[in-house]
N, C-alpha and C positions, 0 to 999 in steps of 0.2 A: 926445418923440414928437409930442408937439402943433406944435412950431417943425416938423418934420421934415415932416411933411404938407402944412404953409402950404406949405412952400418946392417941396414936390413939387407941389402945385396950380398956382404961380405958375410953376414951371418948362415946365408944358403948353404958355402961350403964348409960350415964346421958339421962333425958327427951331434947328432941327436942326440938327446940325452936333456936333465935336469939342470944342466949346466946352461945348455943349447936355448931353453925354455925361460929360466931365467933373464939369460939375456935380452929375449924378445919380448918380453914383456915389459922391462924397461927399456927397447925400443917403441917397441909400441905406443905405451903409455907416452913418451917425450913427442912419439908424431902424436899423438891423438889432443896435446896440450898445443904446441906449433902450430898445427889446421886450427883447432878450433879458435889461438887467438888472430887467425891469418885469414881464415877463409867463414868462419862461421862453426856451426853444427852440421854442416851436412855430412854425406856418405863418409870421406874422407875420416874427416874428425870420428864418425860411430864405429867407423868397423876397423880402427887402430885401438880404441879403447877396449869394442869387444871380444878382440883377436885378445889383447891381455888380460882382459875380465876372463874368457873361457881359461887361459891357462893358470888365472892365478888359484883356480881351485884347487890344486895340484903342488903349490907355491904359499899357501895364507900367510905366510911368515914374510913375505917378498920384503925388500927395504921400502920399495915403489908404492906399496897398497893404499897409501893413505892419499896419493896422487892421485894414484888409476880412480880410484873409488870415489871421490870427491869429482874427478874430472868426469866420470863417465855419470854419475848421475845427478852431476848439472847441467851437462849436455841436453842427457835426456830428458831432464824436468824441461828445457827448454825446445826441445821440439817436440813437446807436448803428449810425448811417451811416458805419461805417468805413473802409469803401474810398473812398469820397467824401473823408473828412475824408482819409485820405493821398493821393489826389491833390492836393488844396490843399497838403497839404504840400509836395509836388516840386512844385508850381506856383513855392510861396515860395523854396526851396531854390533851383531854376535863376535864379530873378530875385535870389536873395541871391549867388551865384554870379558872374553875370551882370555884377553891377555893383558888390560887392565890398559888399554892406551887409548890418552885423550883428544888425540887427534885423531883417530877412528873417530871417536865419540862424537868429537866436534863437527866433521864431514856427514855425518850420518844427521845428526839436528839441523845442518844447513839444509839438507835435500830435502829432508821430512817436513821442517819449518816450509820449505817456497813449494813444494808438492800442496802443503796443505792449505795452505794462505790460499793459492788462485785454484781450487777446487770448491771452494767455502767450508771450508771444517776448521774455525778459527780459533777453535779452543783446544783443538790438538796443534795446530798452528802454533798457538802461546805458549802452550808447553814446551815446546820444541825448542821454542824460542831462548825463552827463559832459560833452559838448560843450558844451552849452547853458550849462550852471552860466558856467565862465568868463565868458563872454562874456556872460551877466546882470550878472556882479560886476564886468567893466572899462566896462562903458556904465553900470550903476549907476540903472537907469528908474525912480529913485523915485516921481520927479513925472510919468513917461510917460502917456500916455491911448493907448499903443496894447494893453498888454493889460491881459486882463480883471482879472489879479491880479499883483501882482506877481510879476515874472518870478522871482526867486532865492528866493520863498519856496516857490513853485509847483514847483520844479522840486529845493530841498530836500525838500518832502513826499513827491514821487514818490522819492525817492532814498532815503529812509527805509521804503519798505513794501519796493523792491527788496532792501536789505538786512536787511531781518528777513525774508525769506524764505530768505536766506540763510546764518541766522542767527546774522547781527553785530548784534545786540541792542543793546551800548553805542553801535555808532556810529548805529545806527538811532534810537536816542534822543538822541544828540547833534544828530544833521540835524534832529530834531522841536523840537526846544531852541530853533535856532538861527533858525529858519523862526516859531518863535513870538515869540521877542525880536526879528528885523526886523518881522515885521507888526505885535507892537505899536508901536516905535517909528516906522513908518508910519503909522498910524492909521489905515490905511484898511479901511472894512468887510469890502470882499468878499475884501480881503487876510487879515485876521483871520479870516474864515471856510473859507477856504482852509486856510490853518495849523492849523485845528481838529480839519477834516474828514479832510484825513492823519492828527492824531493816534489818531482814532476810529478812522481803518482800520487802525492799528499797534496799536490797543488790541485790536480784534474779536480780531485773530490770535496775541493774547498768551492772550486769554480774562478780560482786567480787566474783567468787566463794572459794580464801582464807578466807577472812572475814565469809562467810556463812560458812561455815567448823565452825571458833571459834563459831559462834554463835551458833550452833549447840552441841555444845561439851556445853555451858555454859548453854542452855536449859534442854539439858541433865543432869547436876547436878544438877538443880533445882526441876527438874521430882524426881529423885533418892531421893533426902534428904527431899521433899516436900511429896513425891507421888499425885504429879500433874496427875489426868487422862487424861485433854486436851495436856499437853504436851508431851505427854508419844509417839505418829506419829508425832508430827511436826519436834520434834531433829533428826529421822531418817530420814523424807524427806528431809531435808533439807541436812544431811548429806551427802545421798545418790546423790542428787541434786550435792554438792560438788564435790561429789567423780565419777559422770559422765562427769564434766569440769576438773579433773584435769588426766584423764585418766585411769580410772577405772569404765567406759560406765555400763558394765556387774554387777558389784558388786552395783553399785548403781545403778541401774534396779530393783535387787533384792528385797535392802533399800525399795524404794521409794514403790512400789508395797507391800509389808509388810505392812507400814506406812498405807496406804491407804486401805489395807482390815482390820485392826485393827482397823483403825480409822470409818469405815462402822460398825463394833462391838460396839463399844461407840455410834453410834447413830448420826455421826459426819460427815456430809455432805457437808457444806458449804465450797468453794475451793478446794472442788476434782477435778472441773474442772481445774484447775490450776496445782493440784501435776499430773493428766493424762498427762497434756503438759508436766511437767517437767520427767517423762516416754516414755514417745514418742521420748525427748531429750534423752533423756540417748541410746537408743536403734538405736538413727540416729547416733551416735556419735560411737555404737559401730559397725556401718557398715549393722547392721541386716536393709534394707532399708524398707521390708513389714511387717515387724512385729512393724515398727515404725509407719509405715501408719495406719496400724489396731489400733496399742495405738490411735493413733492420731484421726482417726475416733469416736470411745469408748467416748474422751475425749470431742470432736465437739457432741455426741449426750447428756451428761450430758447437757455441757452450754446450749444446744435447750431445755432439760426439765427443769429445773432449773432458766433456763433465768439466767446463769449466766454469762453476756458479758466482767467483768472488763479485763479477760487476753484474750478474743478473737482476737486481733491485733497480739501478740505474735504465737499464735495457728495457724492463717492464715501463718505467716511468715514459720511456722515449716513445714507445708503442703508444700509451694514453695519449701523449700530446699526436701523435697521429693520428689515431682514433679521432680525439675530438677538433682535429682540421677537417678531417672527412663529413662531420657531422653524425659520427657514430657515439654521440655521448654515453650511451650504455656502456658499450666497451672501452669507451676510455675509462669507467670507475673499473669494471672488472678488471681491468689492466693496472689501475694502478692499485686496488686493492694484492694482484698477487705480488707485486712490489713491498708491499708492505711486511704481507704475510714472508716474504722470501728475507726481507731485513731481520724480523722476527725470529726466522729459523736459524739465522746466522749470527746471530746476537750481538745484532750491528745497530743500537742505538741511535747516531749516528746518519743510517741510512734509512731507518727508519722515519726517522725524523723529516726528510726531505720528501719520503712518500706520503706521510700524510698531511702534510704542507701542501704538496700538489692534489692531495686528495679534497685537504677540506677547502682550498680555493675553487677548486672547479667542480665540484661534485657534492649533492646533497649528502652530507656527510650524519652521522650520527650522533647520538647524544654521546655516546660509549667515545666512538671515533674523537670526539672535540674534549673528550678529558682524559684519552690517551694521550692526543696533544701538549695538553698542559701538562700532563705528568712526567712528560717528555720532557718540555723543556725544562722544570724542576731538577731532571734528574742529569742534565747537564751544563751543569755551572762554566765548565771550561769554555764551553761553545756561546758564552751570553752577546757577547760581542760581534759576533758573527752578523750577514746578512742575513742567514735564513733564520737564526734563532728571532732576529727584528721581523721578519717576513711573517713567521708564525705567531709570534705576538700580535702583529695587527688584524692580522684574522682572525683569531679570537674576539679580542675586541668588538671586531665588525660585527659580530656574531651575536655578541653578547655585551651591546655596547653601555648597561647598565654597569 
C-alpha cells in the first residue's frame, strides 16, 4: 500500500495520455489488492479497483485485467453488491471470450459461481462451478497472484456446500478433503483459510458444532500469524456459533454479534444473513424467545435486501421453532412449511429434508408430507448415517409403527 501511493503521487506529474492510464491502472489495481488483503473490502479497497475498472474500458487488452477483474468482483460479491459484482463478471467473460483467455474465464466462473451460491440459484451456481474447476486444474495457478486464493481450492469449497445441500454428503466431504490437502500443500494463508471457511459452512449445515469449534480455533491462527482481515469475524462467528450449540447460548450471542458488526467495518456483507440466523440461534437456545424473534426478523429483512436466499430454508425453520415457543403453533407449520417449499425451489434435498423432519415432528403433518419424507430419505443414500436421516426414520416409524 505504501509502494502503491509513492507511485500514485509520482504518477500526478507525468503528461496524460494512454500511457499515463495504463500505468494507474496497474497502480490501482495492486492498491486495491493490498487494502483489500490489509484492511478488508471497504471504501479504500472499491474505489482503487474501480478507479481501474472505469479506465480499463479504454485499456481491455491491459496485462492487469485478469487481477483487476477477479479482485474487483470478489470484492464486491463480498460486500454484498451483487449485481455489480456480475457485471464484472460478463465484463471478464466477453473479454475471456473475446480473446480466447482462460484466466478471464476462470475469474468470471469464480464471481458467477459465489454471486450465485448465496443468492440461491444453485444450478447456475453448478454450472459455474463445474466450468471453472477444469480449467483451474489444466492452468494449475499455484504460483498466480491473480486471484485472491487459489483458484481449484476456491472453487472445491463452493462445490462442496452445493452438494451437501444436495445431500451428497461423502462427495461433499471428499471436495472438502481435497481443497484442504491442495491448500496445505500450497502454503499459502488466505488459500488455507479459504479451505477452512468452506469447511465451517459444510459443518454449520451438518450441525458438528465440535468440528466447527476446531475450525474456528485453526482460522484463528491463521488470522493471528497471517493478519488475514477477511478472517479476523469469521473465527469468532463461528466460534460463537459453537459455543451456542454447546451451551454457552449467551457468550456466543455476544461472539457472533461482535463478528458481525466488525465485519460491517471492513466493508463485509455478504452472509450476514446467515451469521443473523446463526444469532437468532444462539438467543433461542438461550431461552431469550423475543429477542430471538427480533434477531430473526433483522436477519429475514437483510436476505429481502440483499436477495440473499442460500440459508433462507434454515431461517424459516428458526422462525417455527419461535412461533411454537410463543405458542403460535399455526405458524410455526406455516413457517416451516415455507422452509420446505423454499428448499424445494432451490433444489436442496438436503435442506429439505431437515424441514420436513421438523415439520412432521411438530406439526400435524400429511399423508403426502410423510411419504415425501420417506422418498426423501430413499433418495439420499450418502446422508444414511447421519443424525437427522436417524431422526427422520424414527418418525416415521412413530407414525406408522406397523
Amino acid at each position: 500500500m505504501s509502494l502503491t501511493e509513492r507511485a500514485s503521487a509520482l504518477l500526478q506529474q507525468a503528461p496524460e495520455g494512454e500511457e499515463c492510464n495504463a500505468l494507474e491502472i496497474a497502480i490501482a489495481t495492486l492498491h486495491g489488492v493490498a487494502a483489500f488483503q490489509s484492511l478488508g473490502v471497504g471504501s479504500e479497497t472499491r474505489n482503487a479497483f474501480e478507479r481501474a475498472y472505469a479506465l480499463l474500458q479504454g485499456q481491455s487488452d491491459h496485462a492487469m485485467r485478469g487481477l483487476l477483474l477477479h479482485g474487483f468482483g470478489y470484492a464486491l460479491s463480498l460486500r454484498g453488491e451483487y449485481a455489480l459484482a456480475l457485471e464484472v463478471a460478463h465484463r471478464a467473460e466477453e473479454l475471456a471470450s473475446a480473446s480466447d483467455d482462460p484466466v478471464l474465464m476462470l475469474a468470471a466462473c469464480i464471481v458467477f459461481g459465489e454471486v450465485h451460491q448465496v443468492q440461491g440459484r444453485p444450478q447456475e451456481a453448478l454450472a459455474w462451478i463445474e466450468r471453472g474447476l477444469p480449467i483451474a486444474e489444466r492452468l494449475d495457478l499455484s504460483a498466480s497472484e491473480i486471484f485472491v486464493a487459489d483458484p481449484q481450492v476456491t472453487l472445491l469449497g463452493m462445490l462442496a456446500i452445493e452438494f451437501a445441500h444436495r445431500g451428497l454428503l461423502e462427495q461433499a466431504r471428499a471436495h472438502v478433503q481435497r481443497s484442504h490437502d491442495r491448500a496445505r500443500d500450497l502454503r499459502q494463508p488466505m488459500t488455507q483459510l479459504v479451505a477452512t471457511w468452506h469447511e465451517a459452512l459444510l459443518e454449520v449445515r451438518l450441525g458438528d458444532s465440535g468440528r466447527v469449534a476446531v475450525l474456528a480455533d485453526e482460522m484463528q491462527g491463521l488470522v493471528d500469524e497471517f493478519a488475514l482481515a477477511q478472517g479476523q469475524t469469521a473465527c469468532r462467528w463461528y466460534r460463537g456459533w459453537a459455543q451456542a450449540l454447546n451451551g454457552a447460548p449467551l457468550e456466543g450471542h455476544r461472539l457472533i454479534l461482535e463478528a458481525c458488526e466488525k465485519n460491517a467495518r471492513l466493508g463485509m456483507r455478504s452472509g450476514v444473513t446467515e451469521v443473523l440466523g446463526y444469532a437468532a440461534q444462539a438467543l433461542l437456545l438461550a431461552g431469550d424467545i423475543d429477542a430471538a424473534r427480533i434477531q430473526l426478523q433483522e436477519a429475514l429483512q437483510v436476505a429481502d435486501e440483499l436477495v440473499e436466499r442460500v440459508y433462507l430454508p434454515q431461517l424459516w425453520l428458526l422462525e417455527a421453532e419461535i412461533a411454537r415457543a410463543q405458542g403460535r403453533t399455526d405458524a410455526g407449520a406455516a413457517s416451516a412449511r415455507r422452509a420446505i417449499e423454499e428448499a424445494q425451489a432451490q433444489g436442496a434435498p438436503w435442506l429439505e429434508l431437515l424441514a420436513l423432519v421438523d415439520h412432521c415432528e411438530h406439526h400435524e403433518a400429511t399423508a403426502a408430507e410423510r411419504s415425501a419424507l420417506a422418498a426423501l430419505i430413499d433418495r439420499l443414500p450418502e446422508a444414511g448415517d447421519t443424525a437427522q436421516v436417524r431422526r427422520a426414520r424414527a418418525i416415521l416409524l412413530a407414525m406408522n409403527p406397523a
